[in-house]
N, C-alpha and C positions, 0 to 999 in steps of 0.2 A: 395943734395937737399938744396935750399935758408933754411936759419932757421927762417923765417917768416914764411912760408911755414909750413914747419915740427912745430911752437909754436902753429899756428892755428887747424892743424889736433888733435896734441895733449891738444891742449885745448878743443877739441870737444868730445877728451876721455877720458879728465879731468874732464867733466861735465858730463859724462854717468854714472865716477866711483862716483862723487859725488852724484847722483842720487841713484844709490845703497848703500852708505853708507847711506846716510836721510834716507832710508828705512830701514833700519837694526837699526840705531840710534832710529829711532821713535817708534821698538815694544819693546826698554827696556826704553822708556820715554824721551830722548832727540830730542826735537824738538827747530827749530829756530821762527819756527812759519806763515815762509814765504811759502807763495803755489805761486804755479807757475800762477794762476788767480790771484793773487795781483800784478803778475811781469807784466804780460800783461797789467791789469788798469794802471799799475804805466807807462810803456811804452807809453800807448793812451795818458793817462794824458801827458807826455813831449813832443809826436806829437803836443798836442794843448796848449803848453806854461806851464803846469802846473808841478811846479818839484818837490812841497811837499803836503800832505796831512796835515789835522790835526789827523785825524785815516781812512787808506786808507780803513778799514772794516769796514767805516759805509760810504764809498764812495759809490755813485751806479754803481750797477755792469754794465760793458759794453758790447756789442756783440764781440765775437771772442775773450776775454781778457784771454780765456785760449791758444788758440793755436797761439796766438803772442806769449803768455807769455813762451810759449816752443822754439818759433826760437828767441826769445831776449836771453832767457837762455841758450841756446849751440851756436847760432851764433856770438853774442857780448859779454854775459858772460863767456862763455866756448872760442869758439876762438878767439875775439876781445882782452879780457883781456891777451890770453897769449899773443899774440904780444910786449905787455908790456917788455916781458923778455928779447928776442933780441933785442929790441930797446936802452934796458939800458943799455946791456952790449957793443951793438954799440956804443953809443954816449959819453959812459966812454971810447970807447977803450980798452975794456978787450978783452980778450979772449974767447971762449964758456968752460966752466969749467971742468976740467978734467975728474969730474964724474958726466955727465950730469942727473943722477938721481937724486944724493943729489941736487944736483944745483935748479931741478923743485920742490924738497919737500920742500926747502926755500924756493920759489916763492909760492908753493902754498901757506903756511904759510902765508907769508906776504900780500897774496890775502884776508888772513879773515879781515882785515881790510876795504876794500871796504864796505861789508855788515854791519860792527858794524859803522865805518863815514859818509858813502852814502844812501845804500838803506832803512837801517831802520828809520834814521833820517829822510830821506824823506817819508817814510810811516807813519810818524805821531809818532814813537814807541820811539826817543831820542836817543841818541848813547849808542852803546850796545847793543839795542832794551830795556832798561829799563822798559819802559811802552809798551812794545808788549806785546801780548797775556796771560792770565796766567800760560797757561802749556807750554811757552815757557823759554827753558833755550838757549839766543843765545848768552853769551860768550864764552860759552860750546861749543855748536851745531858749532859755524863760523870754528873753528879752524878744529874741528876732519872731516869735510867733505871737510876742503879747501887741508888735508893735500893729501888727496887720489886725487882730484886736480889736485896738482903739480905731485902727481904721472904720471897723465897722460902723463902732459906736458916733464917731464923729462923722462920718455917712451920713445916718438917718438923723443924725441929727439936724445937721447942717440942711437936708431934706426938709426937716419939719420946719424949720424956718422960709424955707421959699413959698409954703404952701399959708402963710399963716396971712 
């Protein structure tokens, strides 16, 4: 199967497993601090030009900003983002890595960057989310949910290669 293909599906079960980690993280106290109705505002907001907040939680709340904020999360966060991973190794000219698991736990890894450069910055919160929430700890929170992530992503990956 394409490995755009296969980084998508498992980007989709990148972000389910990442769903369940925040869950499990959240009842021993580590939160990022981001809910998925601030992804949606933040979403609507870049429909209509807007790409940063000054603090997206005193933005007003918009209609549907939760169940956008659910298909931006697994359709561009979850699948969109893994794309990222055959692309790089296309346009380097590598090869797909011998242990395509490890391979997606680096990616995930290097995925928690997006939220500590991108989404929180734009939420108003400062890189790292510094100024997010108080019970948020997101240099914590970024890594240990992006790594299960990449789990997914190197999953099906690793999948598409047994089948091929």
């Amino acid at each position: 199967m394409n490995a755009f293909v296969l980084a998508f599906l498992g980007g989709i079960l990148g972000a389910v497993l990442m769903d369940i980690t925040e869950t499990a993280m959240a009842r021993v106290g580590i939160r990022n601090g981001v809910s998925v109705a601030l992804v949606g505002r933040w979403f609507l907001g870049l429909t209509r030009g807007r790409l940063a907040h000054a603090d997206i939680q005193v933005s007003p709340s918009l209609q549907r900003e939760a169940g956008l904020g659910w298909a931006f999360h697994f359709l561009i966060g979850g699948g969109g983002v893994a794309l990222i991973y055959p692309a790089v190794l296309l346009s380097l000219g590598l090869p797909a890595p011998n242990h395509p698991i490890l391979g997606g736990l680096l990616f995930g890894l290097v995925t928690s960057l997006l939220p500590w450069f991108v989404l929180m910055p734009a939420f108003g919160w400062g890189w790292f989310g510094r100024r997010g929430p108080r019970s948020a700890n997101a240099l914590l929170a970024s890594p240990l949910s992006h790594i299960p992530y990449g789990l997914g992503v190197g999953a099906v990956m690793a999948l598409g290669t047994w089948f091929q």
